[in-house]
C-alpha positions as CSV (number, residue, x, y, z in Angstrom):
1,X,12.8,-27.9,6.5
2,X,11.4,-25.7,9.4
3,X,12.7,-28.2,11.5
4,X,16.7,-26.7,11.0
5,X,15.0,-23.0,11.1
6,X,16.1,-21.3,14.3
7,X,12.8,-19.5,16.5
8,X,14.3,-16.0,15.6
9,X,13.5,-17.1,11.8
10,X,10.4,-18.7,11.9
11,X,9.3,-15.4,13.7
12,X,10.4,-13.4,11.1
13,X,8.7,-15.6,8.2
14,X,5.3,-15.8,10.2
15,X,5.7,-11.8,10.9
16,X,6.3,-11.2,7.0
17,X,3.5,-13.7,6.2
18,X,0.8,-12.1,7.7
19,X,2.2,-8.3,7.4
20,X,2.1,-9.8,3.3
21,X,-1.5,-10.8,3.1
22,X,-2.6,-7.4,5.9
23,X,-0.9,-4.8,3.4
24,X,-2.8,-5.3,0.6
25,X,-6.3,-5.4,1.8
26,X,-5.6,-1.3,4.0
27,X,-3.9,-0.1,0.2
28,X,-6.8,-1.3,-1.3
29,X,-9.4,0.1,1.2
30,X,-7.7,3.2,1.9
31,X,-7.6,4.6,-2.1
32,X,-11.6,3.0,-2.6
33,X,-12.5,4.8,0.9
34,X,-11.9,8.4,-1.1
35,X,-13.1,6.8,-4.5
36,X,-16.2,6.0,-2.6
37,X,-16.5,9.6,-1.2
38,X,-15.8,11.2,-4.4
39,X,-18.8,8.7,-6.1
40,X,-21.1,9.9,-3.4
41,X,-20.2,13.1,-3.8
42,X,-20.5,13.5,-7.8
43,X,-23.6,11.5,-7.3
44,X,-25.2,14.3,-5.0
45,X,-23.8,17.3,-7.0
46,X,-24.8,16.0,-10.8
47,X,-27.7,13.6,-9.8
48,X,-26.1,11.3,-12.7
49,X,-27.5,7.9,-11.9
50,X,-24.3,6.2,-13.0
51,X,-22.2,7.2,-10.2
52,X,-24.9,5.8,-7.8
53,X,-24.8,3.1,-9.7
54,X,-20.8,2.9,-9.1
55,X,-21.2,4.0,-5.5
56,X,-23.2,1.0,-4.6
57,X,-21.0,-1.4,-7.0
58,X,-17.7,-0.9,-5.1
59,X,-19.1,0.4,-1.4
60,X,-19.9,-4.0,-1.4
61,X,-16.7,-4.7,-2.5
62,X,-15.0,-2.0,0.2
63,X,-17.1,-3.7,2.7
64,X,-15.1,-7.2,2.2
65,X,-12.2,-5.6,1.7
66,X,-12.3,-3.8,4.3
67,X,-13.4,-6.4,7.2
68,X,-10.8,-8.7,6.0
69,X,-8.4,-5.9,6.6
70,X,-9.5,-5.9,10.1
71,X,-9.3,-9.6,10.8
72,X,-5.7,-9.6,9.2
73,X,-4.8,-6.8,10.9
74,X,-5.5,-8.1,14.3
75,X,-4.0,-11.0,14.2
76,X,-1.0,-9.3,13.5
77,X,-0.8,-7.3,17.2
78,X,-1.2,-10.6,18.9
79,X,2.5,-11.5,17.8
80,X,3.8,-8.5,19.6
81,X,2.5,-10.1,23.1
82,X,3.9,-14.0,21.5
83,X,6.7,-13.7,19.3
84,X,8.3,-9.9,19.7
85,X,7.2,-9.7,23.8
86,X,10.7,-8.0,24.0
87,X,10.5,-5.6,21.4
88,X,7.2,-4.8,22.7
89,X,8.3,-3.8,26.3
90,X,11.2,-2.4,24.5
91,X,9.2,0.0,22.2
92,X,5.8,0.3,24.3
93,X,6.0,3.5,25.8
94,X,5.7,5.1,22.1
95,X,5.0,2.7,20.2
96,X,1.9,1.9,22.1
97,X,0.6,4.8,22.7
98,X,0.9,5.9,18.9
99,X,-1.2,2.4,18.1
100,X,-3.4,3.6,20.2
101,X,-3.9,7.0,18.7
102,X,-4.5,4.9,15.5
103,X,-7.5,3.1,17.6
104,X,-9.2,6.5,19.0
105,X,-8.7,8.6,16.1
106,X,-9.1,6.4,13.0
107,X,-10.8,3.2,13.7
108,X,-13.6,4.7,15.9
109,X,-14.6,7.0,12.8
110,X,-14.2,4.1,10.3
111,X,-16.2,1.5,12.3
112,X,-18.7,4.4,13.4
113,X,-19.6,5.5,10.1
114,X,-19.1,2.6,8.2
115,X,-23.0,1.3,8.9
116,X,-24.4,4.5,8.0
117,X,-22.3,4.4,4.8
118,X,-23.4,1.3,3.6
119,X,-27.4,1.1,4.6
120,X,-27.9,4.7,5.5
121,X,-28.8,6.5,3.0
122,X,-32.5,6.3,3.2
123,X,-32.4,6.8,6.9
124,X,-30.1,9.7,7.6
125,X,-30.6,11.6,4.4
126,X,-27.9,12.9,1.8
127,X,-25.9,15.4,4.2
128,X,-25.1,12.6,6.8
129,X,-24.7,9.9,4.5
130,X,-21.8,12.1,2.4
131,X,-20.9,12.8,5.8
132,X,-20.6,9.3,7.2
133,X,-19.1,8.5,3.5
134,X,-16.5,11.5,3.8
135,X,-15.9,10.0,7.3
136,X,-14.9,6.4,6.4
137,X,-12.6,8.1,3.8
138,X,-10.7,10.3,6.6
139,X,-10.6,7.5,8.8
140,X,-8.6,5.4,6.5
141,X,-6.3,8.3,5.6
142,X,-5.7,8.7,9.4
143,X,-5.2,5.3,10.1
144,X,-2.3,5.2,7.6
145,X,-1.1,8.4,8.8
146,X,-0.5,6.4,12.8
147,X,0.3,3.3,11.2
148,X,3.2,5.3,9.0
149,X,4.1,7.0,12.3
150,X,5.0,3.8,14.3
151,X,7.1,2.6,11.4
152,X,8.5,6.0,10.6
153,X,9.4,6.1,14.1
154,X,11.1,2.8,13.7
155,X,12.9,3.6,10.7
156,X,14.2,7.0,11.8
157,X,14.2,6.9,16.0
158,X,14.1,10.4,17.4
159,X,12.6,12.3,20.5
160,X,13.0,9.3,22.7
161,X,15.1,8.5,26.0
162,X,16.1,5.4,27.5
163,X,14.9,4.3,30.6
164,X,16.6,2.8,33.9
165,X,15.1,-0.7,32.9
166,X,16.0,0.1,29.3
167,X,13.1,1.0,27.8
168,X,12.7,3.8,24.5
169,X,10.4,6.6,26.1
170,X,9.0,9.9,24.9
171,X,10.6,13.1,25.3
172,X,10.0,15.2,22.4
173,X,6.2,13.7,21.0
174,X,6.4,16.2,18.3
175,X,9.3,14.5,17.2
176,X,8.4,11.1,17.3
177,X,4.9,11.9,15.0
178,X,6.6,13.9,13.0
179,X,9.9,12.3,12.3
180,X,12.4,13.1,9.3
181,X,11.2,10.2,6.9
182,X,7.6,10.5,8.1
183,X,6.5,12.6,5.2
184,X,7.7,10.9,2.8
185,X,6.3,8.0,4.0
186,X,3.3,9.1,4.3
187,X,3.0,10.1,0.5
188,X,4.3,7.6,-0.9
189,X,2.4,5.2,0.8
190,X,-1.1,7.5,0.3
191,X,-0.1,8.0,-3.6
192,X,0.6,3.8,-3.8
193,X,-3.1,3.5,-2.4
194,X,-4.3,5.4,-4.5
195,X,-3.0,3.8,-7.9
196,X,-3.7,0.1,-6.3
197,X,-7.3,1.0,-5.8
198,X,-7.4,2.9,-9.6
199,X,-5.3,-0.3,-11.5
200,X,-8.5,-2.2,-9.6
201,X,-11.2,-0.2,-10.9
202,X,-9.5,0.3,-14.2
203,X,-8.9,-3.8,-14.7
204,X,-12.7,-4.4,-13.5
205,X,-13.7,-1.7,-16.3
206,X,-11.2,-3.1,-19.0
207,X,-13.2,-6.4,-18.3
208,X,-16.6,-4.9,-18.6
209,X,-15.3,-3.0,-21.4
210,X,-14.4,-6.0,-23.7
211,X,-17.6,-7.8,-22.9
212,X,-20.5,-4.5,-23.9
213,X,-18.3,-1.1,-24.7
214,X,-21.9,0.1,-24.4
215,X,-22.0,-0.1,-21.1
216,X,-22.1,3.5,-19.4
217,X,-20.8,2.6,-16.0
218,X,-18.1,0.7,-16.9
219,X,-17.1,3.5,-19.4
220,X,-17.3,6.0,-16.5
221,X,-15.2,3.6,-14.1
222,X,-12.3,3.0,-16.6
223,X,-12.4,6.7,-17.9
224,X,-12.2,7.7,-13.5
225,X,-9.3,4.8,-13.6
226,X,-7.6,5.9,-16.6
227,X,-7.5,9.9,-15.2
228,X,-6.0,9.0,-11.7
229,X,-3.3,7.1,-13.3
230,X,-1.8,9.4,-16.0
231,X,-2.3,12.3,-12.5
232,X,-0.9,10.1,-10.0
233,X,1.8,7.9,-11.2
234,X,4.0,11.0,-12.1
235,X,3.2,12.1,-8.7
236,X,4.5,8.9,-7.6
237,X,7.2,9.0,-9.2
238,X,8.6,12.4,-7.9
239,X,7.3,11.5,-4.4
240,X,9.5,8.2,-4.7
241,X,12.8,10.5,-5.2
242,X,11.9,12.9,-2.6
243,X,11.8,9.1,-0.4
244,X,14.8,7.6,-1.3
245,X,16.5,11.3,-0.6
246,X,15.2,11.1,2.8
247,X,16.8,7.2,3.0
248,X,19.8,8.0,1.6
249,X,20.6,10.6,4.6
250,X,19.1,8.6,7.8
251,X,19.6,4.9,6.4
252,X,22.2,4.7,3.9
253,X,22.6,0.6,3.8
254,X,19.3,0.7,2.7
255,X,20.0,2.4,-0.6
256,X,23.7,1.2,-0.9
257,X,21.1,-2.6,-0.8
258,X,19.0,-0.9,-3.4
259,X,21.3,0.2,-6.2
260,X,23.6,-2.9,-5.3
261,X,26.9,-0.9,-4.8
262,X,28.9,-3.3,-2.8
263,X,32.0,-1.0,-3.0
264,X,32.3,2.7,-2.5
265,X,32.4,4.8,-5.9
266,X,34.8,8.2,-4.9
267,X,33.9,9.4,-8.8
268,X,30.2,8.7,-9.9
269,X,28.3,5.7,-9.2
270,X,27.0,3.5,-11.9
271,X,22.9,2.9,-11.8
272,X,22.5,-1.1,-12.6
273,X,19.6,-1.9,-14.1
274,X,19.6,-5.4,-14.0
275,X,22.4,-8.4,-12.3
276,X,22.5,-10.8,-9.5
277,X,24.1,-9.7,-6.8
278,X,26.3,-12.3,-4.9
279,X,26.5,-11.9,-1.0
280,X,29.2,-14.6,-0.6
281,X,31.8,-12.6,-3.1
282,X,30.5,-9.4,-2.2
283,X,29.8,-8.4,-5.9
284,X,27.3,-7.7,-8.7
285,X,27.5,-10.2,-11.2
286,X,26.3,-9.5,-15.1
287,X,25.5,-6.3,-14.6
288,X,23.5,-4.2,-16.7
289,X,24.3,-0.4,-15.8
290,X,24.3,3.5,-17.0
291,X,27.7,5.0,-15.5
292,X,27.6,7.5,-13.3
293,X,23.9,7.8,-13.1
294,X,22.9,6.4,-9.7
295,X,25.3,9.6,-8.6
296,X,22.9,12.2,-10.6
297,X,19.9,10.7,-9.4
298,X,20.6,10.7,-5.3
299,X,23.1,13.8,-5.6
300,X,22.3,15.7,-8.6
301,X,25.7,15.4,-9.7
302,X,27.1,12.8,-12.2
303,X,30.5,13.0,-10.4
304,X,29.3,12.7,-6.7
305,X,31.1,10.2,-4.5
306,X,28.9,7.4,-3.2
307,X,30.2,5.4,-0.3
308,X,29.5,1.1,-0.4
309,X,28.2,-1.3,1.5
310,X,32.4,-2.0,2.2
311,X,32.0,1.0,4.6
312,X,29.2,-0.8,6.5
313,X,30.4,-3.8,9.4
314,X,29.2,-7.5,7.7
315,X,27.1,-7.2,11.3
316,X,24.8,-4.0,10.2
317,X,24.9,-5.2,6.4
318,X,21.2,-5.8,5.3
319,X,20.3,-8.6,2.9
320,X,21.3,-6.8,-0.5
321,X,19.4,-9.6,-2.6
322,X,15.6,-9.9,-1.2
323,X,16.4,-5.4,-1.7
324,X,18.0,-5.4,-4.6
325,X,15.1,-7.1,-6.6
326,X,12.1,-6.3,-4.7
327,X,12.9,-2.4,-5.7
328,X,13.5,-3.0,-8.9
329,X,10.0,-5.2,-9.2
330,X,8.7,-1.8,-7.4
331,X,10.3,0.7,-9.8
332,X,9.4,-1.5,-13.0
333,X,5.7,-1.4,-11.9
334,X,5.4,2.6,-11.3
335,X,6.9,3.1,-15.0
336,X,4.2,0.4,-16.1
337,X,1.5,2.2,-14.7
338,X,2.9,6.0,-15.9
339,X,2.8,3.5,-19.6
340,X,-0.5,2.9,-19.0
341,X,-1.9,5.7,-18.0
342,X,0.0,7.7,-21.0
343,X,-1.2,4.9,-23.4
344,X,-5.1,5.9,-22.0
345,X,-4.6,9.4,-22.3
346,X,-3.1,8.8,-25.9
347,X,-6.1,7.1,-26.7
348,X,-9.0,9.5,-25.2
349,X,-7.4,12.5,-26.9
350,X,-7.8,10.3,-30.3
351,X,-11.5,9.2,-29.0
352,X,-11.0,5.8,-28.7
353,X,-10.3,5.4,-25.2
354,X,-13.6,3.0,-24.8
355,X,-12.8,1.4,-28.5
356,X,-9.0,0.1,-28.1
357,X,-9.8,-3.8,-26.9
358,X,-6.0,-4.2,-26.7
359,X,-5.9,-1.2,-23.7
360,X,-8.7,-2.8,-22.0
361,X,-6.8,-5.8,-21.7
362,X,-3.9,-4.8,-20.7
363,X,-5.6,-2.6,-17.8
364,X,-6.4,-6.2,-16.7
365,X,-3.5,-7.7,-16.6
366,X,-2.3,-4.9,-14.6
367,X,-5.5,-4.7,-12.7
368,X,-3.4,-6.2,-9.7
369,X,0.0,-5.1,-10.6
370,X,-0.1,-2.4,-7.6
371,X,-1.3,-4.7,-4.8
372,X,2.3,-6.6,-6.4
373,X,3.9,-2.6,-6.4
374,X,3.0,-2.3,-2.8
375,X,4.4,-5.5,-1.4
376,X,7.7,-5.0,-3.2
377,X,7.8,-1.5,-1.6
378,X,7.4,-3.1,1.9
379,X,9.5,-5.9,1.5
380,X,12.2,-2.6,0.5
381,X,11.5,-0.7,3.0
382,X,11.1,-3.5,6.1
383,X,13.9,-5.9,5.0
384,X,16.4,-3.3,4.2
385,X,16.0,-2.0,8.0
386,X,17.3,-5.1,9.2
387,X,19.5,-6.2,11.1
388,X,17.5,-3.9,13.1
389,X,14.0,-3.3,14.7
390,X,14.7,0.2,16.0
391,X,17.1,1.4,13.0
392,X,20.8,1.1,14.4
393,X,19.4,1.3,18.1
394,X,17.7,-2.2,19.0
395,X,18.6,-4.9,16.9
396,X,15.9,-7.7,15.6
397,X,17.7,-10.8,17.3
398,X,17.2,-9.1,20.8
399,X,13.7,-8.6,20.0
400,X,12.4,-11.8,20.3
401,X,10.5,-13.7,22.8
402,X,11.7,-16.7,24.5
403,X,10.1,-18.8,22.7
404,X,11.1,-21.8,21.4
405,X,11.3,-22.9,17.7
406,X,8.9,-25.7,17.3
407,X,6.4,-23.6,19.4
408,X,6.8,-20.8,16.2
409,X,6.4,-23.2,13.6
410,X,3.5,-24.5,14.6
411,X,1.9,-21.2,14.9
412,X,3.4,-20.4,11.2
413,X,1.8,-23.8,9.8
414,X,-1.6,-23.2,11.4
415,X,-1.3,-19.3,10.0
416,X,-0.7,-20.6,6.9
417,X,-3.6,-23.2,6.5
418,X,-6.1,-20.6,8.1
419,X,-5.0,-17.5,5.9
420,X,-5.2,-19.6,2.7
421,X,-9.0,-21.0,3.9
422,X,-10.1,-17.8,5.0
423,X,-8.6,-14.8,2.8
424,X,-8.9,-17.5,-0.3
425,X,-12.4,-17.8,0.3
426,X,-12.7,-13.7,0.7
427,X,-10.7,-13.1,-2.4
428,X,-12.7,-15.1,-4.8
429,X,-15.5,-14.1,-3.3
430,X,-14.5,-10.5,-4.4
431,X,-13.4,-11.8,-7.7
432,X,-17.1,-12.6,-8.5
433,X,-18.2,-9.5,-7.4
434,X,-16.0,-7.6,-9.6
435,X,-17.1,-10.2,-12.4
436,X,-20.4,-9.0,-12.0
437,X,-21.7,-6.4,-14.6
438,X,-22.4,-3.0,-12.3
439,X,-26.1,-3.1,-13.7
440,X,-29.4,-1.6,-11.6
441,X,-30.2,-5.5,-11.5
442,X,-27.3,-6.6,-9.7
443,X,-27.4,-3.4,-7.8
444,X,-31.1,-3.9,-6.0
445,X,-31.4,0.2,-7.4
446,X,-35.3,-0.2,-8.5
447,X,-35.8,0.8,-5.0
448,X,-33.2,3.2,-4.5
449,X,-33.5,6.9,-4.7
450,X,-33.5,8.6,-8.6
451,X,-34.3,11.9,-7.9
452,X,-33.0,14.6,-10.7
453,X,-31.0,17.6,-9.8
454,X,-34.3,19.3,-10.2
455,X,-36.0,16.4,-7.9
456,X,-37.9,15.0,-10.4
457,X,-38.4,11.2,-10.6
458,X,-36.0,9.4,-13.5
459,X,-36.0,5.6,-14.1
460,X,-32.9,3.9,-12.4
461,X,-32.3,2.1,-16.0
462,X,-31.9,5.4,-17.6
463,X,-28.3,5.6,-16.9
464,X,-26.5,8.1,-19.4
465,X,-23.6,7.1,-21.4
466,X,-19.9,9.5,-22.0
């Protein structure tokens, strides 16, 4: 089969393979990064042994996660200089420099303070350990914040020039940070973190849940879990709208791939819930749909016009299928998790948040619904750019390297093998972590600080209950 694949493809699958498996370990690291920090910092202001005994559950599990974000993420830049050698002379006079701002300004702090996070805190004392905790928190909130400035940039190209060899170059850097979809980016992809890392927690308390309802840190996890949900999925929500706004207005194609509207609507467009759209006829077949409603939600206005994909050239059309679900997988999730989240709360007012067996399973089976939100909201966001790199500037086919096809799909095989080896092995191997109970005996606490807010001495098994 990857014989009859031209190189341009086998680029784009290897690209999307690794960008796939890199994603989900920085959504993951960057919402338990803040968990952590808040942990540490309850921990210090309450003296309540179970958050220390949380802290030092999950700061393991971050430090996995983490690393294998790294390793992932690496091998990811070495395609630029393989595969994408053209884009990257193309785009390297921002692009490169922003990546580099990641480096200096996020990385350095993460990989600095990381140690003194992790084995520090009987060397440095509280202060600098909350710092160092604080730290590795802010460094993965910055690193998104670069990361979600190169794609922004990509997404949305502004304050640039072109140069006498033909290269994109700054001109307006306040511009090229802070570009028209950045924002929005940013917050939605901060806020999808966030309820990844809290659909985690919340699944890994569930599970403790079912097996001793007794036990006080997994109560305190899935009660922490259960809060950030019902807080943040709204927010999600609302941040979502605010982002497909912003799409709608610098890449409509994108959102005319979303909602599946082929041909131009002059009088409302319909919102179409579910059907399978078909490229070749240029039409939604069995469609499910509320009239008029995709017009209220991206205008406001049940009657607003909404131009089609027919006003697009078939050259700049982007693949409406791989959109068309892959939003609606992303879409279906956030109202799962608002469900869940409301179903918690219903059950805490009623005081049987840690009681309701059938809750804590389904917080496991949605445990790893968001890493499943996020990758839909990438393969969105990435695939509906196309047929472009630089959105309507560069396109995707003039960004490859002369390279030749066989060369490619070697490289994708051997990615392929290696990932599932390596990131297999570092997935189970966080899969028995979070299958162990967060006990002081799994924990190695004996030894570990248990002073009381009044610095008196407690025992590390006396960990209070809700």
């Amino acid at each position: 089969m990857l014989e009859s694949l031209t190189a341009e493809t086998l680029a784009r699958m290897q690209f999307a393979f690794t960008v796939s498996f890199h994603i989900i370990f920085p959504a993951f690291s960057i919402g338990l990064a803040s968990y952590l920090a808040v942990l540490n910092g309850l921990w210090l202001s309450s003296r309540d042994q179970t958050y220390l005994v949380l802290f030092n559950y999950w700061k393991k599990i971050f430090a996995v996660a983490f690393g294998m974000g790294v390793v992932s993420g690496i091998v990811m830049s070495y395609q630029f200089g393989t595969n994408w050698s053209v884009f990257a002379d193309k785009t390297g006079p921002i692009l490169g420099r922003l990546m580099a701002y990641e480096v200096l300004s996020a990385f350095f702090p993460e990989a600095g303070f990381l140690g003194v996070m992790l084995f520090g805190r009987e060397r440095v004392g509280d202060g600098l350990h909350m710092f160092a905790t604080a730290m590795v928190a802010f460094g993965t909130l910055m690193s998104a914040t670069w990361i979600l400035s190169v794609n922004s940039w990509m997404q949305t190209p502004v304050g640039y020039g072109i140069s006498e060899i033909g290269q994109f170059v700054p001109e307006d850097w306040w511009s090229i940070v802070f570009k028209p979809s950045f924002p929005y980016r940013l917050v939605h992809m901060v806020l999808a973190a966030y309820l990844t890392t809290a659909l985690v927690v919340g699944g890994v308390g569930g599970l403790h849940l079912l097996r001793d309802k007794a036990d006080a840190a997994a109560r305190r996890m899935f009660s922490m879990a259960m809060w950030m949900l019902i807080c943040v999925a709204p927010l999600q929500i609302v941040a979502g709208d605010f982002h497909g706004l912003s799409t709608l207005e610098h890449q409509p194609a994108k959102v005319m791939a979303m909602e599946g509207h082929y041909d131009s609507h002059p009088d409302g467009a319909p919102l179409i819930l579910l059907s399978i759209p078909n490229p070749a006829e240029k039409w939604i077949d069995y469609a499910v749909q509320i009239p008029k409603v995709s017009s209220l939600i991206l205008k406001h206005d049940l009657n607003a016009p909404l131009a089609g994909l027919d006003t697009i050239p078939d050259a700049d059309e982007p693949p409406v299928a791989i959109i068309f679900f892959s939003f609606r997988i992303m879409i279906a999730l956030g109202f799962a998790m608002l469900g869940l989240g409301a179903w918690a709360l219903w059950r805490r007012l009623r005081g049987k948040l840690f009681e309701d067996r059938l809750l804590h399973r389904a917080a496991i089976v949605m445990g790893p619904m968001g890493f499943v939100a996020v990758l839909a909201g990438w393969i969105t966001t990435e695939v509906g750019r196309q047929p472009f790199t630089v959105y309507g500037l560069f396109r995707t086919a003039d960004s490859l390297a002369p390279v030749a096809a066989p060369a490619v799909a070697a490289s994708l095989l051997a990615f392929i093998a290696v990932y599932f080896f390596i990131f297999g092995a570092g997935t189970f191997y966080l899969l028995r972590m979070m299958n162990m109970a967060p006990a002081t005996k799994h924990l190695g606490l004996e030894d570990a600080p248990t002073r009381t807010a009044r610095g008196g001495k407690i025992s590390p098994d006396a960990i209070p209950g809700e």
